[in-house]
N, C-alpha and C positions, 0 to 999 in steps of 0.2 A: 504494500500500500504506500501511497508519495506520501512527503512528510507534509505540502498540504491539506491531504484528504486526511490524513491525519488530525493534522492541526485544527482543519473546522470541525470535526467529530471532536476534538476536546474541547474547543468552544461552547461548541453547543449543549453538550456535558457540564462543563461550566454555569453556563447561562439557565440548563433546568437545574443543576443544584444550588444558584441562587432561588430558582425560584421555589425549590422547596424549602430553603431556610425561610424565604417573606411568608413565606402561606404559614411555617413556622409561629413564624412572628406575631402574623395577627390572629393565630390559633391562644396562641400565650395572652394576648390584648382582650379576647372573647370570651376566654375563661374569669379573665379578672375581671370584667365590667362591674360587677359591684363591688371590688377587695376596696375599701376606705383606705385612700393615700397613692394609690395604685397609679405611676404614669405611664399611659400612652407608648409601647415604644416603636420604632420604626427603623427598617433598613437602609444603609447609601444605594441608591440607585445604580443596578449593573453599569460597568464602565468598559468597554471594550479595551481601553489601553489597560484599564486595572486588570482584565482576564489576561492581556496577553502578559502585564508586568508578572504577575503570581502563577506564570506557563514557566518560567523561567526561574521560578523560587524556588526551594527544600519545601519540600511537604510537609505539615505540622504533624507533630506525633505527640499521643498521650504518654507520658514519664511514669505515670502509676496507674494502676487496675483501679485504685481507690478514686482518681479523678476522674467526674461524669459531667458530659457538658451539657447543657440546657438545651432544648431543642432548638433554642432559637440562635444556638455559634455550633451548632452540626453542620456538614456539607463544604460551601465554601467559606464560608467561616468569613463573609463580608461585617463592616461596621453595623452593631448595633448601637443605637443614641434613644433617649428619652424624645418623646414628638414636642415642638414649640409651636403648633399649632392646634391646639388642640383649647375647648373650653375647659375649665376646673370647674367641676361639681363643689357641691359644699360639702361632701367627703371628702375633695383631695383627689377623686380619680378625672383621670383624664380621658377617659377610654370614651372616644365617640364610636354607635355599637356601628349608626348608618355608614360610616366612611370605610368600619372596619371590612363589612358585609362587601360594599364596591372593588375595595382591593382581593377578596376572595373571589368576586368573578373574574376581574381584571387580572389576576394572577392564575387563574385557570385557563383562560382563554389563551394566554401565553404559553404558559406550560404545553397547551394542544397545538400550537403552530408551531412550539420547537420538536413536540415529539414527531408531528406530518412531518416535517423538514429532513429528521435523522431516518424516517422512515424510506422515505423517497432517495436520500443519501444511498440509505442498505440498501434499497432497491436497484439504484442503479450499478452500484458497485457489484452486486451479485451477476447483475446482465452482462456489466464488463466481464466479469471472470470467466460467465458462460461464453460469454461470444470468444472470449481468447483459447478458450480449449477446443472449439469447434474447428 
């Protein structure tokens, strides 16, 4: 396989396990809607230079069996931050539930154009291998 088609098959890798840590994220936001104090968090937005800069990095490894990472720094492991958009309730929580809900579609709906995309990738690549042994 060229280290192109390589290279966009880990993109794209990349890009759906960002978007399983967001869908993460606002799974962690959705359980806490009522926790009193609770803020909001939210993920940096996939950056293309940031996938190809961390293509290029050491791989993070866990040092002890005893450390477990929250589901919201599993996969690519992008910045989690506190949301500054967000209203405060008179508990302290931040957690808007409607915005949370939009980013759960909008975040699936992505996730399904990246999986068509690597589909259609295997796809063709399999047609390549057949047509080359014919």
């Amino acid at each position: 396989m060229s280290s192109s088609i390589s290279g966009l098959l880990d993109l794209l890798s990349r890009k759906m396990s960002y978007l399983n840590q967001k869908q993460a994220v606002v799974a962690e936001n959705v359980a806490n809607v009522d926790t009193p104090g609770y803020k909001q968090l939210e993920i940096k937005p996939f950056s293309f230079n940031d996938a190809l800069k961390q293509a290029g990095a050491a791989e993070l490894r866990v040092t002890n069996s005893a450390h477990i990472l929250p589901a919201s720094m599993a996969g690519m492991n992008a910045e989690t931050v506190k949301s500054k958009n967000t209203e405060v309730k008179p508990s302290g929580n931040t957690v808007d539930i409607e915005q949370q809900m939009a980013e759960v579609s909008s975040t699936s709906v992505d996730y399904q154009l990246m999986t068509a995309v690597y589909r259609k990738m295997a796809g063709l690549f399999k047609l390549a291998v057949k047509t080359g042994n014919s």
